[in-house]
C-alpha positions as CSV (number, residue, x, y, z in Angstrom):
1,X,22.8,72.2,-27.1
2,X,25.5,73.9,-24.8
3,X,27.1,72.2,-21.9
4,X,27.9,73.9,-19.2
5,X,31.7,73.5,-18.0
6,X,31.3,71.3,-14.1
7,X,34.2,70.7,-11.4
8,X,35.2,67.4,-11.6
9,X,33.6,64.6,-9.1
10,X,36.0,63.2,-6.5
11,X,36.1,59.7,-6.9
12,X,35.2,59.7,-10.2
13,X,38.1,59.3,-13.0
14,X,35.9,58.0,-15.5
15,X,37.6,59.9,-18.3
16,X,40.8,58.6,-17.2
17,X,39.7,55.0,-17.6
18,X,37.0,54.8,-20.4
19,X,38.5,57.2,-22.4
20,X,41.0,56.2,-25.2
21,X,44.4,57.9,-25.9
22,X,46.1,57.6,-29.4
23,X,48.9,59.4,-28.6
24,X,51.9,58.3,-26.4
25,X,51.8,59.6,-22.9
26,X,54.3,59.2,-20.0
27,X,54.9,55.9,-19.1
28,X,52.5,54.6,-22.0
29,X,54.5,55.1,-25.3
30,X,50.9,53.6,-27.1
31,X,48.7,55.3,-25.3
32,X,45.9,53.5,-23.6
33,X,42.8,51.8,-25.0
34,X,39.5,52.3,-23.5
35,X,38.5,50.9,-20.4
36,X,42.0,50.5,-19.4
37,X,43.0,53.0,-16.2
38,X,46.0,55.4,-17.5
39,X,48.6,54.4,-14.9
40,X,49.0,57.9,-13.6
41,X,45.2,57.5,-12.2
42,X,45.9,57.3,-8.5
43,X,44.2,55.3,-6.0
44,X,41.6,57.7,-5.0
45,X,40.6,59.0,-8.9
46,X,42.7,61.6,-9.2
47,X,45.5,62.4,-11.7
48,X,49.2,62.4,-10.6
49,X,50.3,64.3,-13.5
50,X,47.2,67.3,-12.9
51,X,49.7,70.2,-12.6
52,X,52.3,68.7,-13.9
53,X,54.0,70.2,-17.6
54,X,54.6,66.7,-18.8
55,X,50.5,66.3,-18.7
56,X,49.5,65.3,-22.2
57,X,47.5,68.0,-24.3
58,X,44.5,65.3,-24.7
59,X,44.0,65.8,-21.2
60,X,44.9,69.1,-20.1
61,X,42.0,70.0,-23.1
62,X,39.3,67.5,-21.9
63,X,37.5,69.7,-19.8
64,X,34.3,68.0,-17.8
65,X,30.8,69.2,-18.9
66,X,27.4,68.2,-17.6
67,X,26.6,67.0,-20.8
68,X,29.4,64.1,-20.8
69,X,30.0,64.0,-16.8
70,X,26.3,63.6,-16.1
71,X,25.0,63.5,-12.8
72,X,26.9,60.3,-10.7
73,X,30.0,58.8,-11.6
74,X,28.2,55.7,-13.0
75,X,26.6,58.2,-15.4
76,X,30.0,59.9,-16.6
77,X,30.8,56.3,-17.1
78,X,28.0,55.9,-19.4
79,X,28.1,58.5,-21.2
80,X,31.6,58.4,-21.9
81,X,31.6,54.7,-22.8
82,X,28.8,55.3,-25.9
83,X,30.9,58.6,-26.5
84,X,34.4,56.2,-27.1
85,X,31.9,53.8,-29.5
86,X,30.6,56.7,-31.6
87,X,33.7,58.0,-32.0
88,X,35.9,55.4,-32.8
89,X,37.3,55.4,-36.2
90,X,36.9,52.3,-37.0
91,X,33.4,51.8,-35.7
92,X,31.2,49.8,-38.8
């Protein structure tokens, strides 16, 4: 199945918060573990680092598709939450 690349829902942010990051970022030497907001989500969902060059390359490559964003933010939740299980390394 192919996804089709979307434009990102306002208010959303869902991949900024359920979405695991392994790899330091700005401000988060550790990363971030799922769930947790990455600090440079700002109050109304969007990213303050966006166009910014110190933007990790985990997130300037995670592009939203219909397939993981679904239809409502509370479905790009979803999705993204069994997404971060199924993916986990260390998953049994």
């Amino acid at each position: 199945m192919q996804s089709t690349f979307i434009e990102c829902r306002v208010g959303c942010g869902a991949c900024c918060i359920v979405v695991s990051i392994k790899g330091p970022i700005p401000g988060m030497p550790d990363g971030k573990s799922a769930g947790i907001p990455c600090i440079h989500l700002t109050e109304d969902y969007l990213c303050s680092l966006f166009n910014s060059p110190d933007r990790p390359q985990v997130c300037s490559s995670l592009q939203p598709m219909k397939d993981m964003c679904g239809e409502t933010n509370e479905e790009a939740f979803q999705i993204l939450s069994v997404m971060e299980v199924l993916t986990d390394p260390y998953r049994k």
